[in-house]
Structures are given as C-alpha cells and as structure tokens.
PDB file with one MODEL, atoms N, CA, C and O in Angstrom:
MODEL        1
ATOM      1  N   UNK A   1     -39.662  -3.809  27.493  1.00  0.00           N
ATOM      2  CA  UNK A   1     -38.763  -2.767  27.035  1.00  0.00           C
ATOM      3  C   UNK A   1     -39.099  -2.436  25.584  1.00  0.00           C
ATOM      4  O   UNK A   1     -39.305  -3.335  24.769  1.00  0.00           O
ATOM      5  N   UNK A   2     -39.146  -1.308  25.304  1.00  0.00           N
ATOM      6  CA  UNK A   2     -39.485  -1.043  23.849  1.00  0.00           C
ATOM      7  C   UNK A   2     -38.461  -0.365  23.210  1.00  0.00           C
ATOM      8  O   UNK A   2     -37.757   0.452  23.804  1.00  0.00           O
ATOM      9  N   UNK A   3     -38.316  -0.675  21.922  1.00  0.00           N
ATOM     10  CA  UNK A   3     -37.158  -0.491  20.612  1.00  0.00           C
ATOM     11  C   UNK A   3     -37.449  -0.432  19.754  1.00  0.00           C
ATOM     12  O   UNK A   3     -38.399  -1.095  19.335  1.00  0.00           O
ATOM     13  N   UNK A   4     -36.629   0.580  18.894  1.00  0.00           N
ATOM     14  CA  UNK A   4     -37.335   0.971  17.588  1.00  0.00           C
ATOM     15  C   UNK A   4     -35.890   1.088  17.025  1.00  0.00           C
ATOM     16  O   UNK A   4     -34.953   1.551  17.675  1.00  0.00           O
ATOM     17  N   UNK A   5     -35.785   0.508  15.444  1.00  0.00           N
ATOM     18  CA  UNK A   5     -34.548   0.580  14.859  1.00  0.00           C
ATOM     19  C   UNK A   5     -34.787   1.057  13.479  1.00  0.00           C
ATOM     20  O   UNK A   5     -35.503   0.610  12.584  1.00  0.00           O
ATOM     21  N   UNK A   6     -33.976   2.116  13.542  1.00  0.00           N
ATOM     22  CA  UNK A   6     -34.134   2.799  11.949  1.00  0.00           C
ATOM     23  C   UNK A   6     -33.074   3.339  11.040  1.00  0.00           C
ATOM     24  O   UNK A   6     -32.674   4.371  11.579  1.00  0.00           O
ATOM     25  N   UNK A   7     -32.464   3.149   9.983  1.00  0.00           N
ATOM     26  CA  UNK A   7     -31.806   3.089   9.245  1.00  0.00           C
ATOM     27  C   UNK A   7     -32.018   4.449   8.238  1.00  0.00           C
ATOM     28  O   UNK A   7     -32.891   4.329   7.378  1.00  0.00           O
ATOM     29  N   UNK A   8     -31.194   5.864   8.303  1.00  0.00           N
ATOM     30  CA  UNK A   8     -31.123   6.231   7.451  1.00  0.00           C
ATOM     31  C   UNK A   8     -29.918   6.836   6.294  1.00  0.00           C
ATOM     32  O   UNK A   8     -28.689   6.765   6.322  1.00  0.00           O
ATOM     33  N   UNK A   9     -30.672   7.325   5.497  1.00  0.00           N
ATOM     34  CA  UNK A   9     -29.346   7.277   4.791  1.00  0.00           C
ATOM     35  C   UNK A   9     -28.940   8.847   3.997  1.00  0.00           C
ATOM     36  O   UNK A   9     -29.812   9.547   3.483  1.00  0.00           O
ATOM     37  N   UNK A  10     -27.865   9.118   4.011  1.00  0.00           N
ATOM     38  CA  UNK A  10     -27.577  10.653   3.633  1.00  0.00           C
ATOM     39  C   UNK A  10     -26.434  10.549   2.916  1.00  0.00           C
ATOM     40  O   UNK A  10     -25.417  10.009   3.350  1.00  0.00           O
ATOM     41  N   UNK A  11     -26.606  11.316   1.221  1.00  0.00           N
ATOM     42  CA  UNK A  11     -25.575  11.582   0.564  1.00  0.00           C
ATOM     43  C   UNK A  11     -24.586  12.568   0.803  1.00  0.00           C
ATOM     44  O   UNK A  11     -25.125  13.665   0.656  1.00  0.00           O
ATOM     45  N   UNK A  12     -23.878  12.640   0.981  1.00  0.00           N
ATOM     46  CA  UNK A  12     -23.063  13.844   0.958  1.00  0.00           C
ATOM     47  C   UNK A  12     -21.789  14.010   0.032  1.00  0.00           C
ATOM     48  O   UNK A  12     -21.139  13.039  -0.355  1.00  0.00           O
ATOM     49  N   UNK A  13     -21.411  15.640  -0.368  1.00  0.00           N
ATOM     50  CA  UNK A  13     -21.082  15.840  -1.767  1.00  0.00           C
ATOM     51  C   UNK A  13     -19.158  15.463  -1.313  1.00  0.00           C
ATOM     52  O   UNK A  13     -18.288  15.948  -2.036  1.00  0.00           O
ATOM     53  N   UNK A  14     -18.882  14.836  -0.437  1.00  0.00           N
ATOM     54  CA  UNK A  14     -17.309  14.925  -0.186  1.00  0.00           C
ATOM     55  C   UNK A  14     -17.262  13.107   1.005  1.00  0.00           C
ATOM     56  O   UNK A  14     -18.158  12.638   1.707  1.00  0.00           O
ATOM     57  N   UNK A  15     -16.074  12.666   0.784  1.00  0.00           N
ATOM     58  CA  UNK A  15     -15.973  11.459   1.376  1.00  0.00           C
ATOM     59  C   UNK A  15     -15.951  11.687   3.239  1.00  0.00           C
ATOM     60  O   UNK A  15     -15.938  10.747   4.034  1.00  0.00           O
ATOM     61  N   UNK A  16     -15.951  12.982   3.572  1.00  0.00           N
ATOM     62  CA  UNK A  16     -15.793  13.135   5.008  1.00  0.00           C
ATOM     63  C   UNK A  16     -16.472  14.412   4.751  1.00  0.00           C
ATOM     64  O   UNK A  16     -16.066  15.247   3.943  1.00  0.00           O
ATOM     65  N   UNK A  17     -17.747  14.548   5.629  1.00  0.00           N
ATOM     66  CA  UNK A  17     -18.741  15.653   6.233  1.00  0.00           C
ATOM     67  C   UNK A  17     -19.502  15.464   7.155  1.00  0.00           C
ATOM     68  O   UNK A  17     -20.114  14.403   7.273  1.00  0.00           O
ATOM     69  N   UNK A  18     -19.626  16.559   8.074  1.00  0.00           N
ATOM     70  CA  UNK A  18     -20.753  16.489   9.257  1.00  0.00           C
ATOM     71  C   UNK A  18     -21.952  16.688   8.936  1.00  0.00           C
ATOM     72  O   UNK A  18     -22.019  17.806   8.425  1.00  0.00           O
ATOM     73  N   UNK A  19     -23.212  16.056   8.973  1.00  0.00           N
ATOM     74  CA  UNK A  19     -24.556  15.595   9.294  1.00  0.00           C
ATOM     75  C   UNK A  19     -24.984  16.047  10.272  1.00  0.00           C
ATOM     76  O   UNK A  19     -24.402  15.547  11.235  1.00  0.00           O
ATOM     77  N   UNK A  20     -26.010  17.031  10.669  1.00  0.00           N
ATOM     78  CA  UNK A  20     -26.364  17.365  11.686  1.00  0.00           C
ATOM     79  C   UNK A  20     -28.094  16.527  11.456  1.00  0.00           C
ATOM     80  O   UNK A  20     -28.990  16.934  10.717  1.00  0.00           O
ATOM     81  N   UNK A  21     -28.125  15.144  12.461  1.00  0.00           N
ATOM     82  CA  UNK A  21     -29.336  14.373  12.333  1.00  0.00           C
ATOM     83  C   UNK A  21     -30.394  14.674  13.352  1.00  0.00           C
ATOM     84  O   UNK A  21     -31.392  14.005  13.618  1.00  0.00           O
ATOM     85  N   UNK A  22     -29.886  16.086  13.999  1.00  0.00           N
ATOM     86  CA  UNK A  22     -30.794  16.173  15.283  1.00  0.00           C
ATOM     87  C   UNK A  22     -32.422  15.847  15.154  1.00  0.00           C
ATOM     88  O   UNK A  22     -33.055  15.125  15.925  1.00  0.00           O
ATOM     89  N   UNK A  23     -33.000  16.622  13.878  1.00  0.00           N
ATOM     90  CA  UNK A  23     -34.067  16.545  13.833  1.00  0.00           C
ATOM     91  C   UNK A  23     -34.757  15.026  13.302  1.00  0.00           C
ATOM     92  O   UNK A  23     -35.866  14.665  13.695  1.00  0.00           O
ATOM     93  N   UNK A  24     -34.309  14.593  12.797  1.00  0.00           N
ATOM     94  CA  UNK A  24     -34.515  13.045  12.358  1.00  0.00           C
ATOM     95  C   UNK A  24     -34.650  12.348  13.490  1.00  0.00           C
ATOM     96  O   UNK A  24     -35.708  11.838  13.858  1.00  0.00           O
ATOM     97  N   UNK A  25     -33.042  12.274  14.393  1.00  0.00           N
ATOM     98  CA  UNK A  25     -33.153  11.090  15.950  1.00  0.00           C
ATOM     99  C   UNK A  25     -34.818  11.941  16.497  1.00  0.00           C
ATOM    100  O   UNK A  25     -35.753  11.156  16.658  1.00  0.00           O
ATOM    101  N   UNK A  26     -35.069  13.244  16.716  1.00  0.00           N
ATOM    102  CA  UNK A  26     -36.016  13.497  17.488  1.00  0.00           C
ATOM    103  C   UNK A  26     -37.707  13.006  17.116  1.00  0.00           C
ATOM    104  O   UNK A  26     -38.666  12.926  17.884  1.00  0.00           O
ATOM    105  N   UNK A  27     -37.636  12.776  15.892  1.00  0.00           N
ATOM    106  CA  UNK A  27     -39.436  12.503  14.945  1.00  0.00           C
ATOM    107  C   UNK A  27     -38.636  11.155  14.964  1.00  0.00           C
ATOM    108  O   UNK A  27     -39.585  10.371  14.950  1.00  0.00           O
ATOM    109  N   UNK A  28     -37.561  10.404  14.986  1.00  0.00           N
ATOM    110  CA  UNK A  28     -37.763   9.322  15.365  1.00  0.00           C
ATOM    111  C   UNK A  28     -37.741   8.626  17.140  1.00  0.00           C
ATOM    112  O   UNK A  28     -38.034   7.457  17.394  1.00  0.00           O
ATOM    113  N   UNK A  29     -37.467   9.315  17.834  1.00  0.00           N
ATOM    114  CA  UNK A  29     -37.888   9.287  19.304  1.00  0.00           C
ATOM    115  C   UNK A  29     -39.436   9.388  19.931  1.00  0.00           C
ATOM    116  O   UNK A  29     -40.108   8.819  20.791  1.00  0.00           O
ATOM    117  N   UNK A  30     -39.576  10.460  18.967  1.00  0.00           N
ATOM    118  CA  UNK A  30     -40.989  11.194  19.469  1.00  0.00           C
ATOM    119  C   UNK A  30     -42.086   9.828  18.368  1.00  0.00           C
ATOM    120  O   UNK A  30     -43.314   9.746  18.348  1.00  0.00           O
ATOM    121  N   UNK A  31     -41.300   9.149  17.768  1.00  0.00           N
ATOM    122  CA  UNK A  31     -42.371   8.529  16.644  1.00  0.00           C
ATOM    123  C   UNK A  31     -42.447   6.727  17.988  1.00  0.00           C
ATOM    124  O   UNK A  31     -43.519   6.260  18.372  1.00  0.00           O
ATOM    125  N   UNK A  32     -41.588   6.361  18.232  1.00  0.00           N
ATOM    126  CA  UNK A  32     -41.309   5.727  19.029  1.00  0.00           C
ATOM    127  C   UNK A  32     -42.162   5.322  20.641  1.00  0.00           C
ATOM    128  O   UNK A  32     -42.647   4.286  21.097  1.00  0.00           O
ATOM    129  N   UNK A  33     -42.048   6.485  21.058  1.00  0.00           N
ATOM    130  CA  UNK A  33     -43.083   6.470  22.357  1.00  0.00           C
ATOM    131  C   UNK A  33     -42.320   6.632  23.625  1.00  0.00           C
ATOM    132  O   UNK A  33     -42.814   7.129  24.637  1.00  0.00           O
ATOM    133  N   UNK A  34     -40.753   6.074  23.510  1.00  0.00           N
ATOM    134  CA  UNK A  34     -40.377   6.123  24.723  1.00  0.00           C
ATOM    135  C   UNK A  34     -39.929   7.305  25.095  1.00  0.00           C
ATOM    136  O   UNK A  34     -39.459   8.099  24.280  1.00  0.00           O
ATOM    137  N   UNK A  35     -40.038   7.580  26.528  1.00  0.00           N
ATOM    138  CA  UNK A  35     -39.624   8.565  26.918  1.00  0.00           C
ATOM    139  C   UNK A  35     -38.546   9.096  27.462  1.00  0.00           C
ATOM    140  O   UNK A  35     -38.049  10.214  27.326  1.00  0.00           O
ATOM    141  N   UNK A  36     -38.163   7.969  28.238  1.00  0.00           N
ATOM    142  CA  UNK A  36     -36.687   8.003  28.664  1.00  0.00           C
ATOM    143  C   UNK A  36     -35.881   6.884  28.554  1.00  0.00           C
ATOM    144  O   UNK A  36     -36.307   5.818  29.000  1.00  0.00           O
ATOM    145  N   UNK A  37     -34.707   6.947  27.998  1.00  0.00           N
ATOM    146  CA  UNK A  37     -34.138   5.916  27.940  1.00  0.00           C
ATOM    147  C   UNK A  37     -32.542   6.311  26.644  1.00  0.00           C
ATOM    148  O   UNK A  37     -32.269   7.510  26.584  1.00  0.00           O
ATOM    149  N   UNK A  38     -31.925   5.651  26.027  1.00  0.00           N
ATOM    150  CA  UNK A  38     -30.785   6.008  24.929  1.00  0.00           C
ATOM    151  C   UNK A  38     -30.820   5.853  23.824  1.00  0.00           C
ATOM    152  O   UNK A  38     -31.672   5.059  23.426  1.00  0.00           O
ATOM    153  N   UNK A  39     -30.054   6.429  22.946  1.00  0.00           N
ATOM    154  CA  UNK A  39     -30.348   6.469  21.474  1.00  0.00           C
ATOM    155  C   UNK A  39     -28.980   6.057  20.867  1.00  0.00           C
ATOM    156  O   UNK A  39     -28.033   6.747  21.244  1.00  0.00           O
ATOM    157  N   UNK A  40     -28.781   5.324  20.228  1.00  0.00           N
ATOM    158  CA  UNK A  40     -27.646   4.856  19.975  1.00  0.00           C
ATOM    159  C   UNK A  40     -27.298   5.278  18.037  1.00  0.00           C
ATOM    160  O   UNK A  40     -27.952   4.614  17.232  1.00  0.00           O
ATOM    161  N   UNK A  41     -26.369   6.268  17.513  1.00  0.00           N
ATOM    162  CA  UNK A  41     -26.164   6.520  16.678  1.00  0.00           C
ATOM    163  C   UNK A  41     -24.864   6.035  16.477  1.00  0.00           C
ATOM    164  O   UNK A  41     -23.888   6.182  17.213  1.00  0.00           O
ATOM    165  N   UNK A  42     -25.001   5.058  14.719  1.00  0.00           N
ATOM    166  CA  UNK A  42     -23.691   4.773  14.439  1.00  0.00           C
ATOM    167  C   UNK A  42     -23.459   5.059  13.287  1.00  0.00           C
ATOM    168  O   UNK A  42     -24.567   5.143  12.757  1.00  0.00           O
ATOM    169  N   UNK A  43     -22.582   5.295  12.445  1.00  0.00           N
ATOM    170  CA  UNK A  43     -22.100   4.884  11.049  1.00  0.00           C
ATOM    171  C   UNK A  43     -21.447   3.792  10.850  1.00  0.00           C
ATOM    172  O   UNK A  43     -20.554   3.099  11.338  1.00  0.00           O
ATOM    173  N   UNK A  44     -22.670   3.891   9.375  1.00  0.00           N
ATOM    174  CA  UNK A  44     -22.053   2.729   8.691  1.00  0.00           C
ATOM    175  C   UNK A  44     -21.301   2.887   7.425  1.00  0.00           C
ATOM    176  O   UNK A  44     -21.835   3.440   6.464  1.00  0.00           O
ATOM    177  N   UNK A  45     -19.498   2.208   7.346  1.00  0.00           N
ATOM    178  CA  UNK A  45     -18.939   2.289   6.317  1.00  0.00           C
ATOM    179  C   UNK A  45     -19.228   1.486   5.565  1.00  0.00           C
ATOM    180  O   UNK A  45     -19.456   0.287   5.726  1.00  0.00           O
ATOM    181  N   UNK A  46     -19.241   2.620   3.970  1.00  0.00           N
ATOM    182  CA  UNK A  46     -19.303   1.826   2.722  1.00  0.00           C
ATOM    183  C   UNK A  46     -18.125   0.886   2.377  1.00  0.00           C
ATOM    184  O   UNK A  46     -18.152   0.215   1.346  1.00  0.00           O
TER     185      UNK A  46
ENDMDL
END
C-alpha cells in the first residue's frame, strides 16, 4: 500500500477563513503515484 504524508502550511489575514487547497492536494496526489484510493485533509489547531 503506498502513502505519502504532507504537511502544509497557510497564513491567513483573520482567525477563521476558507483555503481553497485544491491545487496543492492534486500536485500532491499526482506527486505521489497513486491512483485510486483517499485523501485525508485535516486541520491543525494552533
């Protein structure tokens, strides 16, 4: 089974805002190899 775990990180100018990470999860999917399978997005509180 293959896994890839990646950590990024985004400032934003207010304590609550939406992030649109589409393109990031995808160059990190496509960087990855797998083809099918889940992507698990979480936040992490400061």
């Amino acid at each position: 089974m293959k896994s890839l775990t990646r950590h990024l990180t985004f400032n934003v100018p207010a304590r609550m805002d939406f992030v649109n990470v589409t393109r990031e999860v995808e160059s990190i999917v496509h960087e990855s190899g797998v083809r099918e399978g889940l992507v698990l997005v979480n936040r992490r509180q400061p």
